[in-house]
N, C-alpha and C positions, 0 to 999 in steps of 0.2 A: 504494500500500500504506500503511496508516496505520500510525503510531508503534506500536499496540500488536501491532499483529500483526508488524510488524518485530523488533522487541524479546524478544516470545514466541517467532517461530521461530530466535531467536539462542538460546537458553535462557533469557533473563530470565525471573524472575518480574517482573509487571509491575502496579503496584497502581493504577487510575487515579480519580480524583473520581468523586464520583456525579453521573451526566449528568438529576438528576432537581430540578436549581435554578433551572430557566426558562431557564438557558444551553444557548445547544448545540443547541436541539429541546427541551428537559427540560422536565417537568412543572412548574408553580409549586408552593411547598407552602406552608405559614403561617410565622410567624418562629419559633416554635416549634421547628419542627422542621428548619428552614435552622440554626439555631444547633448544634441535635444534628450536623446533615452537616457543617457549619464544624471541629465538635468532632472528629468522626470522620475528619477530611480532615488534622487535626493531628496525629492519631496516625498514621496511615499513613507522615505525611512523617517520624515519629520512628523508624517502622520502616526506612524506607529508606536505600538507601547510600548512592544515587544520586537527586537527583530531576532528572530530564528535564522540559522546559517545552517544551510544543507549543504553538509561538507563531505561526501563518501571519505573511506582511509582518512579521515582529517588535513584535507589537502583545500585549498582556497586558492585562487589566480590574484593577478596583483586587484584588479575590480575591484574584486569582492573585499580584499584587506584595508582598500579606501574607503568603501561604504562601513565598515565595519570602526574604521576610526574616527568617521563623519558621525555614526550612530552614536559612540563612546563619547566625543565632544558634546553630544547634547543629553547624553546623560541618561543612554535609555538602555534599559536591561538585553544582554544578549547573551541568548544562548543556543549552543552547537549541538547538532545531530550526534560526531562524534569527536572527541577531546583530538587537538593538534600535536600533542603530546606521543 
């Protein structure tokens, strides 16, 4: 079962990146517009309570360890699928 559907049938609301950045399966797109989804992936994390890091092996890309220390600067609970450790 993935993180989101787990999360959702608990009640969460659940906000997750757009799988549309060449990661993941995701489409490539221009810098353009990878800047706009960077932009929009920032606000999301300011909407959130909580940010959950789905991290298989505890392995992260650089991305993710910038929204991760954007998330830390505002002071919001995170936590990991599995320990980086």
């Amino acid at each position: 079962m993935t993180a989101f559907r787990a999360f959702t049938l608990l009640g969460h609301v659940v906000v997750m990146p757009p799988m549309i950045d060449g990661t993941n399966g995701g489409a490539f797109v221009n810098e353009e517009t990878q800047k706009k989804l960077d932009e929009l992936q920032l606000k999301k994390i300011q909407m959130s309570d909580i940010v959950y890091i789905v991290n298989p092996k505890g392995i992260t890309n650089p991305r993710t360890r910038a929204e991760i220390e954007f998330a830390k600067s505002l002071g919001k609970e995170i936590r990991y699928l599995e320990s980086s450790q």
